[in-house]
C-alpha positions in Angstrom: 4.6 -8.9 -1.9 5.6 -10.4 -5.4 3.1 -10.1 -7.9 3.6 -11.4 -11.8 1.9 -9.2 -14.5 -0.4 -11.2 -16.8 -1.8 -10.5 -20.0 -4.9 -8.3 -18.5 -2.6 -6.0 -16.9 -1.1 -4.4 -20.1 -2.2 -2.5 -23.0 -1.7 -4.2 -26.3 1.9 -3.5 -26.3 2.7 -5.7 -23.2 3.4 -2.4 -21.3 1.4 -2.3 -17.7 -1.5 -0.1 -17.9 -1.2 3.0 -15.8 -3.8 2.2 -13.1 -2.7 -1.4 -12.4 0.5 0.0 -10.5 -2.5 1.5 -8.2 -4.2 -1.9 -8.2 -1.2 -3.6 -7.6 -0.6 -1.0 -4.4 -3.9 -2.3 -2.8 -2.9 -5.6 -3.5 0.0 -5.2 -1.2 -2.2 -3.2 1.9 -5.0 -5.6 1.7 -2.3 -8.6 1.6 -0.8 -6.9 4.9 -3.7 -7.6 6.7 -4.6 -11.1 5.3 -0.8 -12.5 6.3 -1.3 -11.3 10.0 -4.7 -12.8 9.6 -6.8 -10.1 9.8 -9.2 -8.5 7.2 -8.9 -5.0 6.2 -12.6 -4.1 7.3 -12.5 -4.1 11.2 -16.0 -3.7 13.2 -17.3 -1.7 10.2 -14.2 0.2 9.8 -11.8 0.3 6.3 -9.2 2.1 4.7 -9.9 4.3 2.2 -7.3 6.3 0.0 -7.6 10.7 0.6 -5.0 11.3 -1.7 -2.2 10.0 -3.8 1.0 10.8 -5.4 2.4 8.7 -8.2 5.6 8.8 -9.8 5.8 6.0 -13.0 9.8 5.3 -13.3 9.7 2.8 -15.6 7.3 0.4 -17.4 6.6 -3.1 -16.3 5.9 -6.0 -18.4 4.0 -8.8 -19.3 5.5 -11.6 -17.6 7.7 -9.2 -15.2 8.1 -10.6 -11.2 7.1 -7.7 -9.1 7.9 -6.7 -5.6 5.9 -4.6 -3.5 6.9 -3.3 -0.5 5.5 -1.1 1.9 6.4 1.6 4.2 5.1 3.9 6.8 5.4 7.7 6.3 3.7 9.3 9.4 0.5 7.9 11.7 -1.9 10.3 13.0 -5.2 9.5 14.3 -7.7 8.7 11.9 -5.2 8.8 9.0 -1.8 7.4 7.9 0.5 8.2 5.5 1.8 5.3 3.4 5.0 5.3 0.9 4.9 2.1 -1.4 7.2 1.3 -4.1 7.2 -1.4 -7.2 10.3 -3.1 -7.8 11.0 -5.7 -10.6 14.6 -7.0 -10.0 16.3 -4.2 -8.1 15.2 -1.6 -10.2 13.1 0.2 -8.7 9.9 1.3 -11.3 6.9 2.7 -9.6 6.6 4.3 -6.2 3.4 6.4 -4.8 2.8 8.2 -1.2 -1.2 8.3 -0.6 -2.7 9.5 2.7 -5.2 6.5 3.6 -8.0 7.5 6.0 -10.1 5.4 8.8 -13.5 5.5 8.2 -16.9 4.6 9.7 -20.5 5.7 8.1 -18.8 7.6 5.7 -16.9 10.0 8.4 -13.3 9.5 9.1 -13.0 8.0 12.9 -10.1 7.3 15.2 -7.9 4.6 14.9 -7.5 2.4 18.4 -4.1 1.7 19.4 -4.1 -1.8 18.4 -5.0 -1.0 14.9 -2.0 2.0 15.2 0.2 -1.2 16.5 -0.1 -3.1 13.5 1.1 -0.7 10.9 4.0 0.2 13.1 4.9 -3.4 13.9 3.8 -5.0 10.4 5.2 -1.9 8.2 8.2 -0.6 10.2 9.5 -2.1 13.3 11.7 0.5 14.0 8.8 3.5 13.4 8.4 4.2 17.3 12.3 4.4 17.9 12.6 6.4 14.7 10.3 8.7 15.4 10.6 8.8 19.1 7.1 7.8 19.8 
């Protein structure tokens, strides 16, 4: 997903504020579901990030093209694991793995295989073969 970076992403400098690369992350996973045209709430149901790791490369500017791109790590469950990374050219800037968790109520809840499906098709064809699933 390509994303430009305006004047209220950065700090005074023109730099990208830290917590936009996260903001720019959900972009992408909400994005994932709107060009398959679905919504990321299903029956009740969302996404909601456990954890995250973050690793800032190098800063992004104001006017900077961005690319997006996501990745599956590992599906369990009621939980995935999801590797995303930032690009601006071919350089590669940003990139964060964060456990996202299934959730209903409040509690975390099992994923059916059609919603298991979609991140394997939408975010790795090849996951099944890869991972002889």
């Amino acid at each position: 997903m390509k994303i430009r970076v305006y004047y209220e992403d950065t700090d005074a400098g023109g730099i990208v504020y830290h917590s936009n690369y996260l903001n720019f992350c959900e972009r992408a996973r909400s994005e994932m579901f709107f060009r398959n045209g679905k919504s990321p709430e299903i029956d009740g149901s969302f996404f909601v990030i456990k954890r995250a790791e973050a690793n800032f490369i190098k800063p992004a500017k104001l006017g900077d093209l961005l690319c997006v791109k996501n990745e599956i790590v590992e599906i369990k469950n009621a939980s995935l694991r999801l590797y995303q990374s930032i690009f601006r050219d071919d350089i590669k800037i940003f990139e964060m793995t964060s456990t996202i968790v299934y959730v209903k109520d409040g509690k975390p809840v099992k994923m059916n295989r059609e919603i298991i499906n979609f991140f394997r098709d939408t975010l790795n064809p090849n996951y099944a073969t890869k991972n002889n699933k």
